[in-house]
C-alpha positions as CSV (number, residue, x, y, z in Angstrom):
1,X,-53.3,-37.2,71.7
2,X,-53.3,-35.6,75.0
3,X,-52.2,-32.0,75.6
4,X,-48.7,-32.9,77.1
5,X,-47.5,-34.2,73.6
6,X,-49.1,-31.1,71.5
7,X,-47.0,-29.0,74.2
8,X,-43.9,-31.0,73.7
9,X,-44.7,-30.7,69.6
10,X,-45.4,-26.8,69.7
11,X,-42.4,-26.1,71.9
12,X,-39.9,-28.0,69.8
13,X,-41.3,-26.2,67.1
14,X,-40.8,-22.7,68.4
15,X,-37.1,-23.9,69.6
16,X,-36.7,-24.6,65.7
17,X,-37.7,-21.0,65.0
18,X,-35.5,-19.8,67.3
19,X,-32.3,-21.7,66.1
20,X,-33.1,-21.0,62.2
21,X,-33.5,-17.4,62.8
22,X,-30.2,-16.7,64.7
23,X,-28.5,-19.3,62.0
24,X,-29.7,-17.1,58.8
25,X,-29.3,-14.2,60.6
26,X,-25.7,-14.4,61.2
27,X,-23.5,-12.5,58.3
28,X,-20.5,-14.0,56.9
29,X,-17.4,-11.7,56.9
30,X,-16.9,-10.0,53.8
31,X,-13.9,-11.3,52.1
32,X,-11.1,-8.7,51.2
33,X,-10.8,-7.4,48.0
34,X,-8.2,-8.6,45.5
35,X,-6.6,-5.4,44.7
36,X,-7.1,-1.8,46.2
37,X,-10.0,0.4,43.9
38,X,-8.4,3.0,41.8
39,X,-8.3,6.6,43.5
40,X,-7.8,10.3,43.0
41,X,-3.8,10.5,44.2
42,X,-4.3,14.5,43.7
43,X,-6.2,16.7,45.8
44,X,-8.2,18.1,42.5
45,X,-8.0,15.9,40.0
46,X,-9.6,15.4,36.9
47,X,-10.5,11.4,35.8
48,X,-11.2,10.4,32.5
49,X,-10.9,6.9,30.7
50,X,-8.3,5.7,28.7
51,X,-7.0,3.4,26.1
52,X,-3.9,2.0,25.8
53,X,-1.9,3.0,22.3
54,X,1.2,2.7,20.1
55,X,3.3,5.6,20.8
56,X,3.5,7.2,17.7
57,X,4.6,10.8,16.7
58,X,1.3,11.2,15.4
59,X,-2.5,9.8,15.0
60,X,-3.0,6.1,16.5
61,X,-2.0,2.8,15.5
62,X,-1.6,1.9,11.5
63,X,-4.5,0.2,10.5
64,X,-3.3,-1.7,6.9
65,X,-5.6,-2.0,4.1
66,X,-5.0,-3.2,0.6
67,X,-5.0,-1.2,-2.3
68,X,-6.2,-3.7,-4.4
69,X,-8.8,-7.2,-3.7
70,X,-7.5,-10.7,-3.9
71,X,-7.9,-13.7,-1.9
72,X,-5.0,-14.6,0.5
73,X,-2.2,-16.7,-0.1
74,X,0.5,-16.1,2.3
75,X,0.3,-14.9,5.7
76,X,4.4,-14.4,5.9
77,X,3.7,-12.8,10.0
78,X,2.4,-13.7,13.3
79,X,0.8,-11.3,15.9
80,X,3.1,-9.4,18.5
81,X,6.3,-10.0,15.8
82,X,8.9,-7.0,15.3
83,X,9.1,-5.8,11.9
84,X,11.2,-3.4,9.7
85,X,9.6,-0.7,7.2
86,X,8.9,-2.5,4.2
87,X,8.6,-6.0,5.2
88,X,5.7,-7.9,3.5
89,X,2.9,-9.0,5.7
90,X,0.8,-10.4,3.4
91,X,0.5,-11.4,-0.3
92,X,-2.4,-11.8,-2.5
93,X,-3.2,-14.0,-5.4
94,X,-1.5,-11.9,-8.2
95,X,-1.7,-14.7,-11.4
96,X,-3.4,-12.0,-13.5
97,X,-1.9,-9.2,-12.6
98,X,1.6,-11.0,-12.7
99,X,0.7,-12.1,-16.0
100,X,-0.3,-8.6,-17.6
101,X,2.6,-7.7,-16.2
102,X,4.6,-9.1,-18.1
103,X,2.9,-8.7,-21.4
104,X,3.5,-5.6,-21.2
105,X,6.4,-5.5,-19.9
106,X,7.6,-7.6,-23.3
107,X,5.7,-4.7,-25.6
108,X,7.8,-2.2,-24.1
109,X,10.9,-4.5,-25.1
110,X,9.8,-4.7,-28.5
111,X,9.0,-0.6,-28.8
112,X,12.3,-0.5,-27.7
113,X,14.1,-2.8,-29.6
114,X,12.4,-1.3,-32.7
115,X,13.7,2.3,-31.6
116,X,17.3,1.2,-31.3
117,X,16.9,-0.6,-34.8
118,X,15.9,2.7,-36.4
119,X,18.8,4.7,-34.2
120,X,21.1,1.9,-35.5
121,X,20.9,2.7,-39.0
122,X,21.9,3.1,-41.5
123,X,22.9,-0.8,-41.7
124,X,26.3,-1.5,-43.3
125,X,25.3,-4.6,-45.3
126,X,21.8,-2.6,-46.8
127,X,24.4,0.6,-47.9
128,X,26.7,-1.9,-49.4
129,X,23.6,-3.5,-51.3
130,X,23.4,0.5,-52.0
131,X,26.1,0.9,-53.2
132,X,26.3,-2.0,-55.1
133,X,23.1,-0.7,-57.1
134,X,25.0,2.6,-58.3
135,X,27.7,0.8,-59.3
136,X,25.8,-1.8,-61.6
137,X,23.6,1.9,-62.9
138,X,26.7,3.0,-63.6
139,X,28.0,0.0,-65.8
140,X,24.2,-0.2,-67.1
141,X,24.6,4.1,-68.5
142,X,28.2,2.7,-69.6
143,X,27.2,-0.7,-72.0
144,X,24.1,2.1,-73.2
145,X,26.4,5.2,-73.9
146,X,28.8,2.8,-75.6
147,X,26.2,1.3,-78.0
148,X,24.4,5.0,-78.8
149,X,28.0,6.4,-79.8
150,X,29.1,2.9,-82.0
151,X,25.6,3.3,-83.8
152,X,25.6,7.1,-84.2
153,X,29.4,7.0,-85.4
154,X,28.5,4.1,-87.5
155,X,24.8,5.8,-89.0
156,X,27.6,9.5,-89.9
157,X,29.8,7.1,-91.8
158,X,27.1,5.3,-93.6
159,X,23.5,6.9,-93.3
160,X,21.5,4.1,-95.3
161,X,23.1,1.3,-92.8
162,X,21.8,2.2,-89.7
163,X,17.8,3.1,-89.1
164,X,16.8,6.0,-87.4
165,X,14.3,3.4,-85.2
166,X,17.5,1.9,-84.4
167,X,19.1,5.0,-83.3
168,X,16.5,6.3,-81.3
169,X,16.2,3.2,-79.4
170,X,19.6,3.2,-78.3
171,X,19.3,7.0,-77.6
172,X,16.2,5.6,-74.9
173,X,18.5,3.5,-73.6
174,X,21.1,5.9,-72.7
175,X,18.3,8.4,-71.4
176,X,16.9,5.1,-69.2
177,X,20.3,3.8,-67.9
178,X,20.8,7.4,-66.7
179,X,17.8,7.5,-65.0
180,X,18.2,4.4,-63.4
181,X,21.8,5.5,-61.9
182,X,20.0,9.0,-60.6
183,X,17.4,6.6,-58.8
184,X,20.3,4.4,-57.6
185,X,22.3,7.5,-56.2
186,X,19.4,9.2,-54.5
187,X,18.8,5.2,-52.7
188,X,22.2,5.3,-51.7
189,X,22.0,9.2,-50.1
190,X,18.5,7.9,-48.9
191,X,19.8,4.6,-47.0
192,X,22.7,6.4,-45.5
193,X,20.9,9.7,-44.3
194,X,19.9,6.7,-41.8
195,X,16.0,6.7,-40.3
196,X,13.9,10.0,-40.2
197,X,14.0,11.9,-37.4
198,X,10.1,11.7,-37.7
199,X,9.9,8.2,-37.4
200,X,12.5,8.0,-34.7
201,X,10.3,10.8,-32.4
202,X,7.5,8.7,-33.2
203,X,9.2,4.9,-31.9
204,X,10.5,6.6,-29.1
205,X,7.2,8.1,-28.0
206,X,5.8,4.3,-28.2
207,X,8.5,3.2,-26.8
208,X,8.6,5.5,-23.8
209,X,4.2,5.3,-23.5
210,X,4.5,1.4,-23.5
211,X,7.9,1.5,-20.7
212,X,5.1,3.7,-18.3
213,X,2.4,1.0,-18.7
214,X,4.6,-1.6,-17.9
215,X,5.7,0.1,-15.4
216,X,2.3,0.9,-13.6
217,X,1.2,-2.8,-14.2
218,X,4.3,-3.5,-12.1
219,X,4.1,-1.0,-9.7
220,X,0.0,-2.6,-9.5
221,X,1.7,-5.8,-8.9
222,X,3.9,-4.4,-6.1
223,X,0.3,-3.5,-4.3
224,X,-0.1,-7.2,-3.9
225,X,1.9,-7.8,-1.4
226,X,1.0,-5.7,1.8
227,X,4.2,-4.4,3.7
228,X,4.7,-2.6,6.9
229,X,4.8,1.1,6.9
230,X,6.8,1.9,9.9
231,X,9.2,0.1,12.2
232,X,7.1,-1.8,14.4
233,X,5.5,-4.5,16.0
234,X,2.6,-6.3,14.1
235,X,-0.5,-6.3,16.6
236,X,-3.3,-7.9,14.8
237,X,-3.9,-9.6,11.5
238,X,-7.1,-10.3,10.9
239,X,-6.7,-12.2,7.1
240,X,-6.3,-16.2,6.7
241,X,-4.7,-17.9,4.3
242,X,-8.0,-18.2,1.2
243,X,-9.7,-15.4,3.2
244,X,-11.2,-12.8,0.4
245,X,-9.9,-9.4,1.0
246,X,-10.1,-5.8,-0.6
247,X,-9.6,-1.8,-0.2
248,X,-12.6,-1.9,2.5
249,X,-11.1,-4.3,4.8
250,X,-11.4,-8.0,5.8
251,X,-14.7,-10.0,6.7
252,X,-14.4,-10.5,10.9
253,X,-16.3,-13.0,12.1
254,X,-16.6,-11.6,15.6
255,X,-17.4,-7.8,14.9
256,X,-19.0,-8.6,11.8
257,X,-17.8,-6.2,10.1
258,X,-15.2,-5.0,7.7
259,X,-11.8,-4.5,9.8
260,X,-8.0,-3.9,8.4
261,X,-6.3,-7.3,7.5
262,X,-3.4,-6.0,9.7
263,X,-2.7,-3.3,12.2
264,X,0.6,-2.1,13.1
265,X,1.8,-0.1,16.2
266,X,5.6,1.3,17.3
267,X,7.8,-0.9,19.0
268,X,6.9,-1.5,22.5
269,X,9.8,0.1,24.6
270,X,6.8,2.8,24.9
271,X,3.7,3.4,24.8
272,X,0.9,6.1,24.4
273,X,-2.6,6.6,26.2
274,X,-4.8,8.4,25.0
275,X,-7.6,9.8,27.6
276,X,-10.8,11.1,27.0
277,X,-11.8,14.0,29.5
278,X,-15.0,14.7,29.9
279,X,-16.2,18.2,28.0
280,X,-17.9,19.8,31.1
281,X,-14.5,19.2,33.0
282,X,-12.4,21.1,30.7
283,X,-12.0,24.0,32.3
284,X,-10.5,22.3,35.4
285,X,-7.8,20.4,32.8
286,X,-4.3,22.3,33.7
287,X,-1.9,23.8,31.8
288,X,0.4,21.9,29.7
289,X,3.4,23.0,31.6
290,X,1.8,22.1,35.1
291,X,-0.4,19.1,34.2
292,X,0.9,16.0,35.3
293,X,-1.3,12.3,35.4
294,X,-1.2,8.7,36.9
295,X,-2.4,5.4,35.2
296,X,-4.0,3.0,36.9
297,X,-4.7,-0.7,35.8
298,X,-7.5,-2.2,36.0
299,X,-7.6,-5.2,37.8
300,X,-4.0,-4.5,39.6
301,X,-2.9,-2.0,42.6
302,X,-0.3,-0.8,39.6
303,X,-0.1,2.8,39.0
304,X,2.2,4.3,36.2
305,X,3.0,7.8,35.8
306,X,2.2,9.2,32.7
307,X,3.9,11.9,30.8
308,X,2.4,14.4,28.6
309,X,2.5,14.5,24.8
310,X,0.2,16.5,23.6
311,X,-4.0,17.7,23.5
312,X,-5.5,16.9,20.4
313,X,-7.8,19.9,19.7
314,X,-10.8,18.5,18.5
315,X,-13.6,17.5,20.4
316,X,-15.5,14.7,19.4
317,X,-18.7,12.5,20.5
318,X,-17.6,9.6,22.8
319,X,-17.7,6.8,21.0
320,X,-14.0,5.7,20.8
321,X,-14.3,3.4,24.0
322,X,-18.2,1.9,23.4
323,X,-17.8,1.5,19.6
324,X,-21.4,2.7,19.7
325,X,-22.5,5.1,16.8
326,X,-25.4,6.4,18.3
327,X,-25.4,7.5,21.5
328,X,-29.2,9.1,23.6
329,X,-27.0,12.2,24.7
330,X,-24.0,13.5,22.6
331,X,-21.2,13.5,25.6
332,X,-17.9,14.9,23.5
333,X,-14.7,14.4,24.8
334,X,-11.2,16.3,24.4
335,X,-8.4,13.5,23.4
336,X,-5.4,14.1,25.9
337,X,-2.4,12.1,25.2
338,X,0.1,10.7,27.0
339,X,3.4,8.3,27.3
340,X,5.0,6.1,29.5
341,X,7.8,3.5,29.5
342,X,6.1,0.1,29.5
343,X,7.0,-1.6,33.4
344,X,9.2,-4.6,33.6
345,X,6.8,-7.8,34.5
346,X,3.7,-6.0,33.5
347,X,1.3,-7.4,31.0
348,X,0.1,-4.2,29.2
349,X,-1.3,-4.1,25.4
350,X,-2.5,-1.3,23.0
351,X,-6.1,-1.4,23.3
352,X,-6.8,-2.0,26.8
353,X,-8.6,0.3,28.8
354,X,-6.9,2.2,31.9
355,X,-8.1,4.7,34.5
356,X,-6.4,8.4,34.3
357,X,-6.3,10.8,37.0
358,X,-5.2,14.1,35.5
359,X,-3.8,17.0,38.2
360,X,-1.7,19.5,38.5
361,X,1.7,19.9,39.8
């Protein structure tokens, strides 16, 4: 090649240069954000982070847990449904229980049965069989007094015709019938003096010991079935139908670890947040009558004015929002909570997180 065509090659080379370095050096125009960032609407404002709650009159949402363990066999609820105190959520296999239930349930029947059969008597038909005895005792002393007189009137008119064997025998008798119409009277006082009062304290302390066992089993039978605490709406249930569940909780698959089979929170007219604020900025959080705070939602321009409920005063380590146990340094935080009524068209639900900005009117 001659030098003419290594010119021409080096200077379309360097005019390649040129053009990809002013190309890649250009910047595209940043594109505008989706909503505005969050920011301090007061001139000395305190931030903190925040969860969205239930607005209850105290503590958080109810978290449900059963009383007893049993595998599930209804699931009578679905998530975000309004409920009345005392509706049941979920029911639990309750064969066994059922069953002991009602055993015991039928010995308390027979302890009572057995102590209105005592309070009953005495029985008419037994004091006529009673009675009945004293009067064939009587006839029995009768036929024997009748025969000792005939015999002794009998031996004073003629001694040698009657024996004295003879006599004394019917003397036995009479002393015997006697006797036998004392033992009928005294039955007869017996049967209608009516049960002993010792026997009747007795049945109706096993009657009233065996009514409380069956009524515990039943009240233990009650605790299979899980029902709502409060007025509410159901948030979360966390048990399926065959799922194994018991006083710790049920299995989640996701968290992997034991969480309530249900959680219930107030309706949602309202509802809470509750901030954490920062220990070191405590001292810059205002009065209760002059503090006043705005909401704002992540992922929107929104911003909801909050209005005060209450400080919880406890400071704890912050480990409500991470779920982390352990934490390198122990930052503790002051609960602050607050309410507001829940915006028409706004898609808000207890457990998200929110930005506060606390100031001071």
């Amino acid at each position: 090649m001659n030098n003419r065509v290594w010119f021409g090659l080096s200077g379309a080379g360097v005019l390649i240069a040129c053009v990809g370095a002013l190309v890649f050096a250009r910047q595209a125009a940043p594109q505008a954000p989706a909503f505005s960032p969050a920011s301090d609407p007061y001139a000395s404002g305190i931030f903190a982070n925040g969860i969205i709650e239930s607005d209850q009159g105290s503590g958080q949402n109810v978290n449900l847990y059963p009383e007893v363990a049993g595998t599930v066999t209804r699931v009578l609820v679905a998530e975000g449904q309004r409920v009345d105190k005392g509706a049941p959520l979920l029911s639990l296999d309750d064969t066994v229980q059922r069953a002991l239930a009602a055993q015991q349930r039928s010995q308390a029947d027979a302890a009572l049965a057995g102590l209105q059969e005592l309070r009953a008597q005495p029985r008419r038909e037994i004091l006529r069989v009673a009675e009945a005895q004293v009067r064939l005792a009587e006839s029995g002393v009768k036929t024997a007094h009748d025969q000792y007189s005939k015999l002794k009137a009998l031996s004073q008119l003629d001694p040698g015709s009657v024996s004295q064997d003879v006599l004394d025998n019917a003397s036995n008798a009479l002393a015997s019938a006697a006797a036998a119409l004392d033992v009928a009277r005294r039955q007869y006082e017996l049967t209608g003096a009516g049960a002993w009062s010792y026997d009747l304290r007795n049945q109706e302390l096993q009657a009233r010991a065996l009514d409380r066992s069956a009524a515990a089993a039943e009240a233990l039978l009650e605790k299979y079935t899980i029902r709502a605490p409060v007025d509410g709406v159901v948030l979360s249930v966390t048990a399926a139908v065959g799922s194994y569940v018991s006083p710790q909780g049920a299995y989640g698959s996701y968290t992997q670890s034991l969480d309530p089979v249900a959680v219930v929170g107030a309706p949602q007219e309202w509802l809470g947040v509750r901030c954490y604020v920062d220990e070191i900025l405590l001292q810059r959080l205002p009065a209760p009558a002059r503090l006043k705070a705005q909401m704002s939602v992540r992922g929107t321009a929104t911003k909801v004015p909050l209005e005060f409920v209450r400080v919880q005063p406890y400071v704890s380590p912050k480990i409500e929002l991470s779920a982390q146990r352990q934490e390198r340094v122990d930052v503790r935080v002051l609960p602050v909570i607050f309410r507001f009524r829940r915006p028409d068209g706004l898609k808000l639900y207890p457990g998200q997180q929110v930005d506060v900005y606390i100031g001071e009117e």
